[in-house]
C-alpha positions in Angstrom: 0.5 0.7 20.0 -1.5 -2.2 22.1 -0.8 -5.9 20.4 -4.7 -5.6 19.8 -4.3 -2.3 17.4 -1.4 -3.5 15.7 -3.4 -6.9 14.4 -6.6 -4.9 13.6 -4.1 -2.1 11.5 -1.9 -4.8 10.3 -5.3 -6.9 8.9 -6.6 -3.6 7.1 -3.6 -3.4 5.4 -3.3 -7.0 4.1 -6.9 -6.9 3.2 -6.2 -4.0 1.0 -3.2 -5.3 -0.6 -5.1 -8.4 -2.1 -8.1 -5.8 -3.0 -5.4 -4.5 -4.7 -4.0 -7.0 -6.5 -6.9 -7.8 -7.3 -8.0 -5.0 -9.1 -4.6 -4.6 -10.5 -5.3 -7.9 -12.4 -8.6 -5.9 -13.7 -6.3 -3.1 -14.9 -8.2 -0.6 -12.5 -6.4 2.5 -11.4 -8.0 1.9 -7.5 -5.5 -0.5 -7.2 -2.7 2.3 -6.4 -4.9 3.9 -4.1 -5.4 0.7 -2.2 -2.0 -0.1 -1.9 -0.9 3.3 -1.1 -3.0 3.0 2.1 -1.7 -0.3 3.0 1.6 0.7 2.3 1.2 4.1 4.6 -0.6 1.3 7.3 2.4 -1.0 6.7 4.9 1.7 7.0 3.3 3.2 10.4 3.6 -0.4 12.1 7.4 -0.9 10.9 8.3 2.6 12.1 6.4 2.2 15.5 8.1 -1.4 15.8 11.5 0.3 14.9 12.0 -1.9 11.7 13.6 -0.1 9.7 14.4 -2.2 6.6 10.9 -3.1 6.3 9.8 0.9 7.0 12.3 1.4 3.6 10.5 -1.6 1.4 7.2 0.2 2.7 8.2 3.7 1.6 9.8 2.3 -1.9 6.0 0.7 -2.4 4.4 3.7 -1.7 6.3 5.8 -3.7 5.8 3.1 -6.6 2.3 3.4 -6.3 2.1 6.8 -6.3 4.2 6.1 -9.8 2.0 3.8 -10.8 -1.2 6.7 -10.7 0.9 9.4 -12.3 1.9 7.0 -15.3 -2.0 5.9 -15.3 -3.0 9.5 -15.7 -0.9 10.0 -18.4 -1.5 7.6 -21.0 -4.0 7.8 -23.3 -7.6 5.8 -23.1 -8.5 3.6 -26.4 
């Protein structure tokens, strides 16, 4: 990847983190879905960089947020 891609990849995924966060903090279930495409951007850089301990935090994320929508799912709506 060209220095150029990796900030423009590496900004989308920050961005979306926040949004994240910050609809976390709204209790809305698009939060997972926003961090499991930062995560998946995060986890492409680290693999392409060959950084692997920060490839495993990315994955453990991920899969966290894919937990995070399956337990959403399943509980019940007042």
């Amino acid at each position: 990847m060209t220095p150029g891609t990796i900030e423009i990849i590496g900004g989308v995924a920050t961005v979306l983190a926040i949004a994240g966060v910050i609809l976390n903090n709204r209790r809305l279930i698009a939060c997972f879905y926003l961090w499991m495409v930062s995560n998946s951007l995060s986890a492409l850089l680290h693999a392409d960089a060959g950084m692997t301990s920060l490839l495993i935090r990315d994955l453990a994320f991920l899969a966290l947020a894919i937990e995070g929508v399956w337990k959403w799912r399943k509980e019940p709506r007042a």
